[in-house]
LODREN-33411 format. One record per residue (C-alpha): residue number from 1; residue in three letters; z, x, y. Coordinates in steps of 0.25 Angstrom, whole numbers. Each point is the difference from the previous one (the first is absolute). Layout:
% residues N
num,residuo,c3,c1,c2
NUM,ALA,Z,X,Y .
...
This chain:
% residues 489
num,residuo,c3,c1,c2
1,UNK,358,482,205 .
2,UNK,-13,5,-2 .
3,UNK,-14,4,-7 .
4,UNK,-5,10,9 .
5,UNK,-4,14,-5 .
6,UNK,11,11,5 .
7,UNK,11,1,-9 .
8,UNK,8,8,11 .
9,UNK,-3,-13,9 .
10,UNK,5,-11,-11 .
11,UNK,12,9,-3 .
12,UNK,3,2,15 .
13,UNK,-1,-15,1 .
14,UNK,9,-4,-11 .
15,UNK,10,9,7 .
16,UNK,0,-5,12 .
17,UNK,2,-14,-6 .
18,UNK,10,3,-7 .
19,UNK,9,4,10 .
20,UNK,-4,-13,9 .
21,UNK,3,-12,-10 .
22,UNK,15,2,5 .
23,UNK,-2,0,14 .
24,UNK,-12,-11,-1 .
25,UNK,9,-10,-10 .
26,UNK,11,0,9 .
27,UNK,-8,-2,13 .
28,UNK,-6,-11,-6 .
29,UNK,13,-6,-6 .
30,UNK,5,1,15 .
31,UNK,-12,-8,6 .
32,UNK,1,-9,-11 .
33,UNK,16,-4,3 .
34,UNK,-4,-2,16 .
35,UNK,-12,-9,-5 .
36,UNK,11,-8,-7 .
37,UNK,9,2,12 .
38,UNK,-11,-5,11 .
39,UNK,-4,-12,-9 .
40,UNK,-14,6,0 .
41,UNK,-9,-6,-11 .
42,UNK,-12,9,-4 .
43,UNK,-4,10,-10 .
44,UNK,7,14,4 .
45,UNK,-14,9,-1 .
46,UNK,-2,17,6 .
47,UNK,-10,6,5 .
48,UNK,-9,12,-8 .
49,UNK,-3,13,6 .
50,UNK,-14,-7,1 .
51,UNK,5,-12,9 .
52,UNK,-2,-9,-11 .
53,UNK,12,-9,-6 .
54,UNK,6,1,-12 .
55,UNK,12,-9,-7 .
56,UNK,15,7,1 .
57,UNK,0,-1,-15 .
58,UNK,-11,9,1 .
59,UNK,5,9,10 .
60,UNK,12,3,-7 .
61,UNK,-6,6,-13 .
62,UNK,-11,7,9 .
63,UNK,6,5,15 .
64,UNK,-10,11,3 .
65,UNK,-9,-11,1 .
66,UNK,7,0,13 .
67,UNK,-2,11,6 .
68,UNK,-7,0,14 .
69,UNK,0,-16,-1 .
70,UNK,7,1,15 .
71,UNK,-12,6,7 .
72,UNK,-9,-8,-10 .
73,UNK,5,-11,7 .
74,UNK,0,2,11 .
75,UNK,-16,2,-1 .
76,UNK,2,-15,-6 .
77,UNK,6,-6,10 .
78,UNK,-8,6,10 .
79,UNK,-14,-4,-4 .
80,UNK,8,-15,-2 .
81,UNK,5,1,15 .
82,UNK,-14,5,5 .
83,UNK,-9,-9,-9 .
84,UNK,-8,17,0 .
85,UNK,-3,4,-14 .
86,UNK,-5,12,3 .
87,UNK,7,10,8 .
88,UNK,9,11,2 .
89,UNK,15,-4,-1 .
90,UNK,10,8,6 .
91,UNK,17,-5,1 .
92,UNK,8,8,8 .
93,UNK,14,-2,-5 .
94,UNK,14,7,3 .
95,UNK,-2,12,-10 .
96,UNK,-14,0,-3 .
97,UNK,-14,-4,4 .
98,UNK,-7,-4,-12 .
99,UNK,-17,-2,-1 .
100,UNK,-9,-7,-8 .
101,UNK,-14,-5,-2 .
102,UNK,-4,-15,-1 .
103,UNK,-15,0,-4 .
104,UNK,-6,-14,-4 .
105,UNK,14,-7,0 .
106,UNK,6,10,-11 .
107,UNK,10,10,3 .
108,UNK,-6,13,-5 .
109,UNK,4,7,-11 .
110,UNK,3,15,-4 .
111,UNK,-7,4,-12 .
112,UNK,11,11,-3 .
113,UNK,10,-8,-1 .
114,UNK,12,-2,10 .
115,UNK,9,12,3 .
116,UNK,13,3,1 .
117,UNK,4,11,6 .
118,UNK,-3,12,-8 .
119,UNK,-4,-10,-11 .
120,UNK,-14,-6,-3 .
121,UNK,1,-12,-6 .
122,UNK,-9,-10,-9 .
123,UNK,4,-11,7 .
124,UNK,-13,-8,6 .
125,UNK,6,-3,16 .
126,UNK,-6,1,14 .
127,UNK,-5,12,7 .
128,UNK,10,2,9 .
129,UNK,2,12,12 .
130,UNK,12,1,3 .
131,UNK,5,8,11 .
132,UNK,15,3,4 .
133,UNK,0,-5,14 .
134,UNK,6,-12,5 .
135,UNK,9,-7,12 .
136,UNK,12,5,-7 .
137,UNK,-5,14,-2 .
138,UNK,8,14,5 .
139,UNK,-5,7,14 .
140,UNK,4,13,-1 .
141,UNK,-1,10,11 .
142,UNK,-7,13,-6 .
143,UNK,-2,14,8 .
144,UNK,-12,-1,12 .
145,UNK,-4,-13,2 .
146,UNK,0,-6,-15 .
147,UNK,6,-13,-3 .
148,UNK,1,-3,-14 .
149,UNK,0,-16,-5 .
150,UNK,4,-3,-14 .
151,UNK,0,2,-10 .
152,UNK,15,-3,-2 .
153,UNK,5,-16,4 .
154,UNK,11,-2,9 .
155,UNK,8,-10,6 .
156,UNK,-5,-2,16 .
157,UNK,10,2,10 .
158,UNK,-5,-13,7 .
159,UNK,5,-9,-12 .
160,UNK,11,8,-4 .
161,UNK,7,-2,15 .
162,UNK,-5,-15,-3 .
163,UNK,7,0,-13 .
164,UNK,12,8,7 .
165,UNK,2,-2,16 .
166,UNK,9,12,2 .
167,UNK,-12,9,-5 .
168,UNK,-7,-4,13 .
169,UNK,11,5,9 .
170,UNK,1,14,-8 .
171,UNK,-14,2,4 .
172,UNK,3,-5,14 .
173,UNK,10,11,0 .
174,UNK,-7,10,-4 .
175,UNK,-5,3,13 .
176,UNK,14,5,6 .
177,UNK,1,11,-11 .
178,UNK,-4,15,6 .
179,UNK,-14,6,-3 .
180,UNK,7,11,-10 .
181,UNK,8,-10,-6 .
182,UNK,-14,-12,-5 .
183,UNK,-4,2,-14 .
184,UNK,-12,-7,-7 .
185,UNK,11,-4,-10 .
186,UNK,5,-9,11 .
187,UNK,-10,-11,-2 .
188,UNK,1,2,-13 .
189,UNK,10,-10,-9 .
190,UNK,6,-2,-14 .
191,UNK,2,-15,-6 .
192,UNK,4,-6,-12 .
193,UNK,-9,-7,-7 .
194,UNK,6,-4,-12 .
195,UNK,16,-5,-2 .
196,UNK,4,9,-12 .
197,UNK,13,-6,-2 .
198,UNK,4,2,-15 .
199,UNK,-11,11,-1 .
200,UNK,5,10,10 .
201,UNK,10,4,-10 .
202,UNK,-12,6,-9 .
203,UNK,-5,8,10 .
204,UNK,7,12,-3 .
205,UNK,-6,9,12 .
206,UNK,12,0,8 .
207,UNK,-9,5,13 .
208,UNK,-8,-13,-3 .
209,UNK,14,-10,-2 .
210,UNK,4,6,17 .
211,UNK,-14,-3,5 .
212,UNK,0,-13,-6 .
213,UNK,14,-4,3 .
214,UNK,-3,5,16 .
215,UNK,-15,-10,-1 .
216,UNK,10,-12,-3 .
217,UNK,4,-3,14 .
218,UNK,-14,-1,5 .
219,UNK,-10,10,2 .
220,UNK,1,14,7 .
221,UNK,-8,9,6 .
222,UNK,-4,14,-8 .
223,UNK,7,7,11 .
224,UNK,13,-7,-2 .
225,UNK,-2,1,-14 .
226,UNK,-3,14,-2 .
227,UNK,13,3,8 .
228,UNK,10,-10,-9 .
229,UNK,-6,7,-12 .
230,UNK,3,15,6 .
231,UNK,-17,3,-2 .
232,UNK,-10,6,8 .
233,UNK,-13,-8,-6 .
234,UNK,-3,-12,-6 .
235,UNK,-5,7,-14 .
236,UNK,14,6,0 .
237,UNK,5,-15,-3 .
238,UNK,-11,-1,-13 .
239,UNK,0,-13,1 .
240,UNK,-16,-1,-4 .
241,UNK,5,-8,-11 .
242,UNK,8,-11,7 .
243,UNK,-12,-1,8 .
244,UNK,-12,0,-11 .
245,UNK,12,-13,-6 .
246,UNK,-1,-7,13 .
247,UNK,15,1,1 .
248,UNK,-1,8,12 .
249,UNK,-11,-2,9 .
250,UNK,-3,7,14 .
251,UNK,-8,-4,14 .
252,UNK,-5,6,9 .
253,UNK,-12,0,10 .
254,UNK,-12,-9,-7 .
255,UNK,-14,-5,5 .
256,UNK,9,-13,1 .
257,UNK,8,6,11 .
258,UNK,-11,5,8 .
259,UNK,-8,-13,-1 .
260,UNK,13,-6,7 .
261,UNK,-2,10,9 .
262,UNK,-15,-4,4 .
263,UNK,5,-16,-1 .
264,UNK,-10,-3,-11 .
265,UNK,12,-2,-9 .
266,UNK,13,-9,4 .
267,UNK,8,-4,-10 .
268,UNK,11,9,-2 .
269,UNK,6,7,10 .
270,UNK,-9,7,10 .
271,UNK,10,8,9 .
272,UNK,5,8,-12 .
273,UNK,-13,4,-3 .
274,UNK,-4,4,16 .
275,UNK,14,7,0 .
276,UNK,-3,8,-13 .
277,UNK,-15,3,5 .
278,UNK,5,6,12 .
279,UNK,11,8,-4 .
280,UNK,-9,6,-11 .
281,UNK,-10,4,9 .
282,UNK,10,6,11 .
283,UNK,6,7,-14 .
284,UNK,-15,6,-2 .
285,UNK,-7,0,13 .
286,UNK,-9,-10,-1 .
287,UNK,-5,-10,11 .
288,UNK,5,-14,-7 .
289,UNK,-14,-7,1 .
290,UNK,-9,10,-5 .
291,UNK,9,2,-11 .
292,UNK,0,-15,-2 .
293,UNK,-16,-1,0 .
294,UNK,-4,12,-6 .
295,UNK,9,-3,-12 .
296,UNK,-4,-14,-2 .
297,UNK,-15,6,1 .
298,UNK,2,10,-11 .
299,UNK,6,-13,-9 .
300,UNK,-13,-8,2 .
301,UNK,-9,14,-1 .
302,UNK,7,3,-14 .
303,UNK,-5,-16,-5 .
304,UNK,-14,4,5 .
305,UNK,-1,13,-8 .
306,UNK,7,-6,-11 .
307,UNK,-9,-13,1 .
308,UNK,-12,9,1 .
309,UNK,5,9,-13 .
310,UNK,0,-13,-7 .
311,UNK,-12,-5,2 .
312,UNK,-8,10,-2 .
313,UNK,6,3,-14 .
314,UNK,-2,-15,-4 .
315,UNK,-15,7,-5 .
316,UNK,3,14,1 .
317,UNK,12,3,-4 .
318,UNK,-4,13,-10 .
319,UNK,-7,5,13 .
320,UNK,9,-2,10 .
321,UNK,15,5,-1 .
322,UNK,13,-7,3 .
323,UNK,1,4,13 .
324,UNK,-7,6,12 .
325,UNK,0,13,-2 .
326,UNK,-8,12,6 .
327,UNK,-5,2,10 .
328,UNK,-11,-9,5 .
329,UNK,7,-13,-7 .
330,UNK,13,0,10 .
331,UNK,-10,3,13 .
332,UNK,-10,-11,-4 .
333,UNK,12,-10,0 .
334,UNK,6,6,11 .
335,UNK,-12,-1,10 .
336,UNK,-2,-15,-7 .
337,UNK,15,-3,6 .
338,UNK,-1,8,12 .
339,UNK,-14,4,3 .
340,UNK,3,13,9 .
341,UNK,-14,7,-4 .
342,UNK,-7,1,14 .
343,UNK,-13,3,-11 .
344,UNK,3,-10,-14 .
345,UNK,3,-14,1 .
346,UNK,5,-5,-14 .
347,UNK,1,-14,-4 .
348,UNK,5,-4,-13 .
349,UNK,-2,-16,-4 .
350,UNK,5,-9,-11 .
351,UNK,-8,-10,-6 .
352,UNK,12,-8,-3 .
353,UNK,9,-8,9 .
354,UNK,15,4,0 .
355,UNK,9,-11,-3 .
356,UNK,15,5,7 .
357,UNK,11,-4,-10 .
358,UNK,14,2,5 .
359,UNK,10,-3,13 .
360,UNK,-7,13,9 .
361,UNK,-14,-3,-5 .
362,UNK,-5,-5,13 .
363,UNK,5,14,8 .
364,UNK,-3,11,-12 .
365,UNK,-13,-6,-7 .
366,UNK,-7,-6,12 .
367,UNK,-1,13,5 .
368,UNK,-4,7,-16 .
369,UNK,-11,-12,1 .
370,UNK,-4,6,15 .
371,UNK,-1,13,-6 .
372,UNK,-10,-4,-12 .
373,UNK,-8,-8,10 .
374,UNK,3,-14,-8 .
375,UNK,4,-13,1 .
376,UNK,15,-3,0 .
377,UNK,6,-13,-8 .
378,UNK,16,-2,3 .
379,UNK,2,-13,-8 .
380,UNK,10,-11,3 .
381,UNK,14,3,-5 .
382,UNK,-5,15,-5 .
383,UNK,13,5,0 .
384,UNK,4,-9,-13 .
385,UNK,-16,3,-6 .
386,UNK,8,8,-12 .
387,UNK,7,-13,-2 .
388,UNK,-12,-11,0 .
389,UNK,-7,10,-8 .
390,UNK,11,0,-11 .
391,UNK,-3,-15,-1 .
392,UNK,-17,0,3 .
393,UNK,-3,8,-12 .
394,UNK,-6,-4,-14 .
395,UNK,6,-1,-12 .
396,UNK,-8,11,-7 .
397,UNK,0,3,-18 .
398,UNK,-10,8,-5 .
399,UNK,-1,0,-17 .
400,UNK,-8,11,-7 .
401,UNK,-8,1,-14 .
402,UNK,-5,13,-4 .
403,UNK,-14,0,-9 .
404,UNK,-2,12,-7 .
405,UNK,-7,4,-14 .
406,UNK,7,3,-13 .
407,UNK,-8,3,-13 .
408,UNK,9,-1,-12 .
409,UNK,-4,3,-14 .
410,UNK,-14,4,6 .
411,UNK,-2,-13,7 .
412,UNK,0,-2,14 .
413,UNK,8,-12,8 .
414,UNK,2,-3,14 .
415,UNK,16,-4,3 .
416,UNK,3,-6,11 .
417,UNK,16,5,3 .
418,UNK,7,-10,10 .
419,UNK,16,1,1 .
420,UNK,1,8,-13 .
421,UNK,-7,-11,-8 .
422,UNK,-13,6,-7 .
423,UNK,-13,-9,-3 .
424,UNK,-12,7,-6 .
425,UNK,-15,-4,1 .
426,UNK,-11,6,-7 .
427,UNK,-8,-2,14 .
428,UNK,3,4,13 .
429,UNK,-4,-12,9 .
430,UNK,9,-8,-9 .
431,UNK,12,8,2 .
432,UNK,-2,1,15 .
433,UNK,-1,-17,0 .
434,UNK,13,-2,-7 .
435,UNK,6,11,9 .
436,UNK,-4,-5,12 .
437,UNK,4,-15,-3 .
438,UNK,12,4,-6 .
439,UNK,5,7,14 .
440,UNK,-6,-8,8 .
441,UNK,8,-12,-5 .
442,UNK,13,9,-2 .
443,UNK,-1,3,14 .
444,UNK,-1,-12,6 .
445,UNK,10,-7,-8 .
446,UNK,8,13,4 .
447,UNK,-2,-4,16 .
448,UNK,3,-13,-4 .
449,UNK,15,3,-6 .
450,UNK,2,9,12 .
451,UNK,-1,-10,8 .
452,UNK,-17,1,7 .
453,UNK,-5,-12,3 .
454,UNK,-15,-4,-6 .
455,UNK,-2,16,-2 .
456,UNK,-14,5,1 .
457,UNK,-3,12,-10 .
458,UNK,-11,12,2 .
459,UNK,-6,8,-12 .
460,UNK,0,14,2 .
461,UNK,-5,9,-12 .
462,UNK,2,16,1 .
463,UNK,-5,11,-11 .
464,UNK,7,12,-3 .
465,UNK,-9,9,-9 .
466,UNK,-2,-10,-14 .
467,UNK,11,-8,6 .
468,UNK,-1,-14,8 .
469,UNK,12,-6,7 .
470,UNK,-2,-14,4 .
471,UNK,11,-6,10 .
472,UNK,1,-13,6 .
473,UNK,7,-1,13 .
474,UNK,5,-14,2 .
475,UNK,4,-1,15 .
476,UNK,5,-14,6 .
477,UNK,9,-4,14 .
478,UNK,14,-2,-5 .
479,UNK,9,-13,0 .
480,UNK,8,-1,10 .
481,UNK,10,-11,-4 .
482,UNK,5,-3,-14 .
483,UNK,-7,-14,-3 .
484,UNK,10,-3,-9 .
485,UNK,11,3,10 .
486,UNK,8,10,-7 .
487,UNK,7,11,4 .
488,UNK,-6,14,1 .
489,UNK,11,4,-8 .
């Protein structure tokens, strides 16, 4: 999986792996039977962490590969929508909104290795912020003023009443209920996700078999809920499980709902969400359209810091710390944003352009772009950029020799190590030529078989103390169409 030094790295790596080649094989086998289902004829290929392409073969042995190939292309299919090759690419999605740097056409790469979670990775993938703000993000009313957005994904109300018409009404009716008698819980509902049919016999929680059996007729609200389960609290219901399985999910208010409220958004329904926005707002006494603006301000102002954090880590990330912490760096960004100083005036600018990625680009990263005083690029049909990106990227294989010295018996030889196959030289210019025409033809041949089409390969030579490592990256657009029209199967 890897020849980088850091053996906690490589071992953390091989774990990880491991416990993805089930998930991965029968994803892949599931896309493969709905290839064969559609009567669609082309090699099945998935996108690396890097945004490069790889065959499902491959990916089956090798799954970590994968890991932040979603973001990666994204930033693909951004640069492909925007004909840009160099800026900053930011999607906003329903969870997450995911960053990353297009320099010179090439999606920029972390030299650590991609992480996951807690776990640092050897896997070779993009450099990717991710933040976990989206549309479909949490509002939480907290003590004073504070809103909290996020981190949890819920459910909007707007496209669950959509989805379920009666859930309209009960929001409707919401407004006849008594001042002592209007909870936060009552915009607040339970759905289930998932039909467990012959599995709900193996969940042996009987407090978990009531709540599913009360979620099959629909969803409820918590209030309703809390009272048919005989609780005072959602925690009481321990339910966090359900949830984290997706067999139970929950909505509530989201920045989707209050963009329904401002008419930047229709497509679900808006009246729920207006219905739901006031009645929180009378629940916490708020006026309704500063609560709407300042909310949606702090969304795009959490982008800015964030964009900012990112770039200015791409060349000092030992200096600069994760997040803007102290004192000066959160009053430097806010008088960037807000610029209330009657004394200082701060301007913060990005040499790169901001490609949007995502349905809410247009209303959130205009304004990030506004902030960073730079130019602005929404590209046709950026809401589907993660998709053309998954089809715009290169087939990328990268072959390595080693050429180190040995000396056996008193004499000195060069060997040039390439896939476990040792060939010793008794000079070093010699074993470098035979490494390098020996990767360089097994990686394009390599392109070739995965399906690249006239791959173009690039030499890069590292040394590691008395040690040269020699890879050659073959990297080539991929066939779209099985010539011999075969199936992907």
């Amino acid at each position: 999986l890897s020849k980088k030094l850091d053996s906690i790295k490589r071992a953390t790596t091989a774990c990880l792996n491991a416990s993805l080649v089930a998930v991965m094989q029968e994803f892949i086998e599931a896309v493969r039977k709905s290839l064969v289902a559609q009567g669609i004829r082309a090699p099945l290929m998935i996108v690396k962490g890097d945004g490069s392409l790889m065959p499902y073969k491959d990916a089956v042995h090798k799954p970590v590969e994968t890991v932040l190939s979603g973001p990666a292309a994204s930033a693909i299919g951004g640069r492909f929508l925007s004909g840009h090759g160099s800026a900053l690419v930011i999607d906003v999605g329903g969870t997450t909104t995911d960053m990353a740097l297009m320099d010179d056409f090439k999606v920029a790469l972390s030299e650590d290795g991609a992480r996951v979670g807690a776990f640092e990775t050897a896997v070779e993938a993009a450099r990717i912020r991710t933040t976990a703000l989206g549309c479909d993000s949490r509002i939480t009313f907290e003590a004073g003023e504070k809103v909290q957005v996020g981190p949890d994904r819920v459910v909007p109300l707007a496209l669950l009443a959509a989805r379920f018409p009666r859930v309209e009404k009960e929001i409707r009716d919401l407004k006849k209920k008594g001042e002592l008698e209007r909870r936060a819980t009552d915009i607040e509902y339970w759905i289930l996700a998932k039909t467990i049919g012959s599995q709900k016999q193996v969940i042996a929680n009987t407090n978990h078999q009531k709540l599913i059996a009360l979620l099959e007729d629909g969803p409820l609200r918590l209030t309703q809920l809390l009272k048919k389960m005989d609780v005072y609290h959602a925690l009481q219901l321990n339910a966090d499980a359900l949830i984290r399985q997706g067999v139970i999910e929950q909505a509530t208010l989201t920045p989707t709902d209050l963009l329904h409220v401002t008419g930047q958004m229709d497509i679900w329904c808006g009246e729920a969400a207006r219905q739901a926005v006031d009645f929180a707002c009378a629940l916490h006494n708020r006026d309704q359209a500063i609560f709407v603006e300042q909310t949606l301000d702090s969304i795009a102002a959490t982008m800015v810091t964030e964009a900012i954090v990112f770039l200015g880590r791409q060349d000092d990330k030992d200096l600069l710390p994760e997040q803007v912490d102290g004192l000066w760096g959160p009053w430097f960004v806010r008088e960037a944003l807000a610029g209330k100083s009657p004394y200082l005036a701060i301007t913060i600018t990005s040499r790169f352009p901001i490609i949007g990625i995502g349905a809410p680009a247009k209303i959130f990263i205009q304004k990030v772009a506004e902030y960073l005083n730079t130019r602005f690029l929404l590209p046709d049909h950026a809401p589907v950029a993660n998709a053309v990106g998954a089809v715009a990227g290169s087939v990328v294989v990268a072959k390595e020799a080693l050429v180190y010295a040995r000396e056996t018996d008193g004499a000195r030889a060069f060997v040039a190590q390439i896939e476990g196959t040792n060939q010793r030289f008794a000079e070093i210019e010699d074993a470098c030529r035979y490494a390098e025409k020996i990767v360089t033809q097994r990686a394009r041949e390599s392109a070739i078989a995965a399906g690249a089409i006239a791959p173009q390969v690039v030499i890069e030579k590292q040394t590691e103390g008395a040690l040269l490592r020699i890879v050659a990256q073959a990297a080539g657009n991929p066939r779209l169409s099985d010539p011999q029209g075969n199936s992907s199967s």
